[in-house]
C-alpha positions as semicolon CSV with decimal commas, in nm:
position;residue;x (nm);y (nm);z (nm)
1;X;2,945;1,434;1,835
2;X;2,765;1,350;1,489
3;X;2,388;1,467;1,640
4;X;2,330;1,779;1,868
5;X;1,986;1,905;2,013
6;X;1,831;2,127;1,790
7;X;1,575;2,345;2,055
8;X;1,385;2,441;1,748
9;X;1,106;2,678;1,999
10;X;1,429;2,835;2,173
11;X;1,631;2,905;1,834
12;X;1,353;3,053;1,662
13;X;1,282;3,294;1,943
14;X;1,655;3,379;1,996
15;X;1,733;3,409;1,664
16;X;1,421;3,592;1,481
17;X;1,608;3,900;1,407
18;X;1,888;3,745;1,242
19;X;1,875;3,753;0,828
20;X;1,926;3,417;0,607
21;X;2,316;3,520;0,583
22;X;2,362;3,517;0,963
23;X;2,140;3,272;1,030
24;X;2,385;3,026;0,784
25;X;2,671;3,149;0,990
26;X;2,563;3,049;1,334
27;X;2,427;2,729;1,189
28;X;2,790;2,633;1,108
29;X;2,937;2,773;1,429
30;X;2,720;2,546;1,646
31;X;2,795;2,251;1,372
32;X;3,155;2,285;1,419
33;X;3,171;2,326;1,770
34;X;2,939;1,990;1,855
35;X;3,127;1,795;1,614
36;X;3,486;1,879;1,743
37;X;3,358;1,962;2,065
38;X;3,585;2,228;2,170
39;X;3,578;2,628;2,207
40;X;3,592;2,791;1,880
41;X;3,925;2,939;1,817
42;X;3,927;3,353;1,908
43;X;4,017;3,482;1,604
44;X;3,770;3,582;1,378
45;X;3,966;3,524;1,046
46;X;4,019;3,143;1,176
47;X;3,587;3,123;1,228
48;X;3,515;3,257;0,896
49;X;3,770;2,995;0,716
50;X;3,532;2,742;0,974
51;X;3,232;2,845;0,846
52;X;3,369;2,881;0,463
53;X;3,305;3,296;0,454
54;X;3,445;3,459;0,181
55;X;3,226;3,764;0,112
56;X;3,259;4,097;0,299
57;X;2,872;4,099;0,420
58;X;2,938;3,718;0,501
59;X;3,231;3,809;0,710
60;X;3,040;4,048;0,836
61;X;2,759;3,810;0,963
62;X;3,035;3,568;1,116
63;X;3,163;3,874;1,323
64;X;2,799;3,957;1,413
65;X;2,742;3,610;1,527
66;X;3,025;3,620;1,735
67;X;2,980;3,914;1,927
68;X;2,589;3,822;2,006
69;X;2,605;3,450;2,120
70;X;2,957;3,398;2,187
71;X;3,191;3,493;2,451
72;X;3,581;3,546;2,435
73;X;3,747;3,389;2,730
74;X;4,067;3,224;2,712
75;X;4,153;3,328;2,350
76;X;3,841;3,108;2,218
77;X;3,474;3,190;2,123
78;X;3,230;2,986;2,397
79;X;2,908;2,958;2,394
80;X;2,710;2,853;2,698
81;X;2,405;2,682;2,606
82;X;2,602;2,466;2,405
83;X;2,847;2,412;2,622
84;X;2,638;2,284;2,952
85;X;2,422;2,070;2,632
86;X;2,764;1,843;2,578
87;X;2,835;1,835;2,897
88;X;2,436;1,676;2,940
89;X;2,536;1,445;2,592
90;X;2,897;1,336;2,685
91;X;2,798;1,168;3,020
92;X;2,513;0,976;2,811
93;X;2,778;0,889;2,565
94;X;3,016;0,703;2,840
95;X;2,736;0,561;2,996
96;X;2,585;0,355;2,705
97;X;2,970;0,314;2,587
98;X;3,029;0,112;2,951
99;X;2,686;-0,070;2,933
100;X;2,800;-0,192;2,575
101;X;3,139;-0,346;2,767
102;X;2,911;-0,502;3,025
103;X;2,690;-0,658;2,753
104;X;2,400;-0,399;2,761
105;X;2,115;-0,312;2,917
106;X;1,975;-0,662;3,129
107;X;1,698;-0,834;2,996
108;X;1,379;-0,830;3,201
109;X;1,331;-1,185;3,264
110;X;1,017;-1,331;3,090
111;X;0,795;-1,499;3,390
112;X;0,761;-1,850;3,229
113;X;0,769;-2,155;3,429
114;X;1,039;-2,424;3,305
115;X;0,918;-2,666;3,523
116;X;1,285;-2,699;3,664
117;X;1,457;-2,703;3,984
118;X;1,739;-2,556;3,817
119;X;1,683;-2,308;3,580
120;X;1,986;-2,298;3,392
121;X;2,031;-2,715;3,308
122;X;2,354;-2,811;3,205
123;X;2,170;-2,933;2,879
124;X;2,059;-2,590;2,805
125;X;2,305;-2,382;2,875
126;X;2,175;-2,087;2,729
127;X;1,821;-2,108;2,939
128;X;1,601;-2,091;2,607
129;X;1,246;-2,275;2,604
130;X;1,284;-2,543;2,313
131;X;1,097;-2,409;2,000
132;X;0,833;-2,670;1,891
133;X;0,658;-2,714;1,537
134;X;0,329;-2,768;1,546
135;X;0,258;-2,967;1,208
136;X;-0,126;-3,054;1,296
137;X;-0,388;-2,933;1,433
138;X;-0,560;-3,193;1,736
139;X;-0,945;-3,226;1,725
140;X;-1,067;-3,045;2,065
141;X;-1,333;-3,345;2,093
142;X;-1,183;-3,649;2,011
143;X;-0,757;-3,597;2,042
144;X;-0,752;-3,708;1,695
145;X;-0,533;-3,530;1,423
146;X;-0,760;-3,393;1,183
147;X;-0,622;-3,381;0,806
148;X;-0,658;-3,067;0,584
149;X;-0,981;-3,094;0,377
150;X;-0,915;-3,214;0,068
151;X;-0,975;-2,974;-0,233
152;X;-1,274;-3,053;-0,464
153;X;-1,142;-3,246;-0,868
154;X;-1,216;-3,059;-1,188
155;X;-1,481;-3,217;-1,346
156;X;-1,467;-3,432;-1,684
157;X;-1,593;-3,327;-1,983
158;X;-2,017;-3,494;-1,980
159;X;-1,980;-3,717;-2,303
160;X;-2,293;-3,707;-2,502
161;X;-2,405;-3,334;-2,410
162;X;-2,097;-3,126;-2,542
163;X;-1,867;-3,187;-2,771
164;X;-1,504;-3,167;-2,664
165;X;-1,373;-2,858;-2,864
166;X;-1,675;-2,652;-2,707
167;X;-1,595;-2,771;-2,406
168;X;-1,207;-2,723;-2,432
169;X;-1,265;-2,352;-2,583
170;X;-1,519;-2,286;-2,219
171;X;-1,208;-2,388;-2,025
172;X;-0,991;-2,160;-2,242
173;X;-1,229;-1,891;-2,140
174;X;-1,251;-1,967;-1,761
175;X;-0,877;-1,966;-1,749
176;X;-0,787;-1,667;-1,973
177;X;-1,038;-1,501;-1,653
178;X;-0,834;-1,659;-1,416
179;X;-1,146;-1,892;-1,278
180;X;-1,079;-2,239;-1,127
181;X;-1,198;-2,584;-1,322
182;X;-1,547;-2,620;-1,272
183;X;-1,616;-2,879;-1,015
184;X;-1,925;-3,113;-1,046
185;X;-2,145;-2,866;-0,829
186;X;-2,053;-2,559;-1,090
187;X;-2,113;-2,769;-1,332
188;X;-2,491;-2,841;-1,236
189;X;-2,543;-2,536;-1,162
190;X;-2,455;-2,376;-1,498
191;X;-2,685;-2,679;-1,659
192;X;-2,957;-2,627;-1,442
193;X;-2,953;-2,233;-1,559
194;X;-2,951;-2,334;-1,950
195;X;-3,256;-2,544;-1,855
196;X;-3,428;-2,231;-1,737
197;X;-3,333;-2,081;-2,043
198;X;-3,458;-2,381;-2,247
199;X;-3,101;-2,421;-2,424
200;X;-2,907;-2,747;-2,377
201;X;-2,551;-2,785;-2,210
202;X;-2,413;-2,797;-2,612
203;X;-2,584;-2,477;-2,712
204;X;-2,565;-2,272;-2,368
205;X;-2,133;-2,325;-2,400
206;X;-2,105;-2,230;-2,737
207;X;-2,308;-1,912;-2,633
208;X;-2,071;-1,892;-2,329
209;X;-1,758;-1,882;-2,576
210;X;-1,901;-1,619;-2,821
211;X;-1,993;-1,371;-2,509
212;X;-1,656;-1,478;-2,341
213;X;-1,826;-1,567;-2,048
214;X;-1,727;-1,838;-1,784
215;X;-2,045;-1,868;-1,646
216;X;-2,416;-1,836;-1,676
217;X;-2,771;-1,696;-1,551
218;X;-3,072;-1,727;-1,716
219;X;-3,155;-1,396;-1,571
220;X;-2,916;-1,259;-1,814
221;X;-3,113;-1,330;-2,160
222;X;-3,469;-1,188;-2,209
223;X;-3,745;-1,447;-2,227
224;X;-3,918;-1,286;-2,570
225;X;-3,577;-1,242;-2,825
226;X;-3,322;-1,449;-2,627
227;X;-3,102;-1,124;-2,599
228;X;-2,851;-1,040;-2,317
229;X;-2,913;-0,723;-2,136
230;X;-2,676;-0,505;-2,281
231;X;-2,776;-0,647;-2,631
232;X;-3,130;-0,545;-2,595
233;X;-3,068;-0,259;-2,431
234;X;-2,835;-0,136;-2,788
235;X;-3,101;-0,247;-3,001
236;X;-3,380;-0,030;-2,815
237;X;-3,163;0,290;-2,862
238;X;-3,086;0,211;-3,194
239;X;-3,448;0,136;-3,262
240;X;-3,509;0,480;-3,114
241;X;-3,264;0,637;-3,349
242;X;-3,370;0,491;-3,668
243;X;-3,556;0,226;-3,676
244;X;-3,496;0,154;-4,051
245;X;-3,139;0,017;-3,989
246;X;-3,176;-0,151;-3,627
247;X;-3,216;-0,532;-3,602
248;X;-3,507;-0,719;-3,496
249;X;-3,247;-0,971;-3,347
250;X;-2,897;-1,041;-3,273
251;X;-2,777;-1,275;-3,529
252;X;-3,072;-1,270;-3,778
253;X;-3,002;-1,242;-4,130
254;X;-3,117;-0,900;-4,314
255;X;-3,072;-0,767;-4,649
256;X;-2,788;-0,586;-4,761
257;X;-2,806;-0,235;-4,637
258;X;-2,721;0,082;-4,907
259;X;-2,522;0,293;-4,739
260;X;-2,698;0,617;-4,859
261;X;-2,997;0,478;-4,770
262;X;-2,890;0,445;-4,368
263;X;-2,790;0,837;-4,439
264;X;-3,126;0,982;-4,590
265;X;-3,314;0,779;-4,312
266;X;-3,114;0,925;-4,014
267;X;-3,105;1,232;-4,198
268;X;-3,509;1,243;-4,220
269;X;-3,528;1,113;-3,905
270;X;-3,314;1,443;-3,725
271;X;-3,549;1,647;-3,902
272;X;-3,830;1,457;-3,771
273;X;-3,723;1,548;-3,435
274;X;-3,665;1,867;-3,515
């Protein structure tokens, strides 16, 4: 045998007393008697070459082993429990090994009509149902095959509103996001969202490329500076922190700025605060 039942709830209780050492050697015991299955031979010398002891207290264990679980009868060591458990095993064993010969274990038969007189046709000798491909899906109203709807074209560049290496870079930007061509509906709706932001299809994409974005909302830019959120939301704190250095607008020009002038302001302005 290659697998025995391990009773973990009836080892445990049986062998709670044992120490690591003896609980090693009748580990090995039981392994070499389930995998030879036969008695272990009745000398002691011949179970600790088994069970590979060398040391006096491991000989000592085997011998201990032995004595408690095993019984001398015929010149071998037996033990019982394990005994009656491959007697249980073996007759499990021959029967699967004779239901292998017979081709194993019948089939329950499946319950579907064949619409036969005789169910086992010399054209199918076998008695399989013939697998069938469905390709299309048949309306449920009409009977008609009804073709995949076909996927929306990429629109074309709108000649006269954006010149072509704006709108070539908005593509680049779309793709490097992984976003499909914009179809003809995208399209009016990212127009129709400049409009509300009073910017033209030209101006709105070339906004679009600098911010990296593949889309747009109006919503997005505040009515007053023409700011995104996050912009105006950085300029407010940095207005708050020192107002002499923060810019009225994103991209409006401004003097040169002294360096040591940006550190006496925000060092006047700490001890403002403080």
């Amino acid at each position: 045998m290659n697998f025995w039942p391990r009773f973990i709830s009836d080892i445990t209780h049986a062998t709670a007393h044992l120490t690591l050492e003896e609980m090693g050697a009748y580990d090995r015991l039981l392994d070499h008697f389930y995998e030879t299955e036969k008695n272990l031979p009745g000398s002691i010398e011949a179970c600790c070459r088994i069970v590979r002891a060398n040391t006096k207290s491991e000989r000592a264990a085997v011998s201990k082993i032995l004595s408690e679980f095993f019984t001398e009868e015929d010149g071998c060591f037996v033990q019982h429990r394990a005994s009656a458990e491959l007697v249980i095993a073996t007759k499990k064993i021959k029967a699967a090994r004779e239901n292998g010969k017979l081709g194993g274990r019948k089939k329950e038969p499946t319950g579907l009509p064949t619409g036969l007189a005789n169910e086992n046709p010399s054209g199918n000798p076998l008695g399989k149902l013939p697998r069938v491909r469905v390709k299309t899906i048949p309306s449920l109203r009409s009977g008609i095959e009804t073709p995949p709807p076909a996927a929306a074209a990429p629109v074309v560049r709108p000649d006269g509103e954006v010149t072509e290496r704006v709108w070539l870079d908005w593509l680049a930007v779309r793709k490097a996001k992984k976003h499909p061509m914009p179809t003809e509906t995208a399209l009016k709706g990212i127009r129709r969202e400049f409009q509300k932001a009073g910017m033209s299809l030209q101006t709105g994409l070339e906004m679009c490329c600098a911010q990296s974005w593949s889309g747009f909302k109006a919503s997005w830019l505040d009515k007053d500076t023409g700011e995104t959120t996050y912009q105006k939301s950085m300029r407010e704190r940095m207005e708050e922190f020192s107002p002499s250095i923060a810019a009225k607008r994103p991209g409006a020009s401004e003097k040169r700025i002294d360096p040591m002038e940006v550190l006496d302001g925000i060092i006047a302005e700490q001890k403002r605060i403080a």
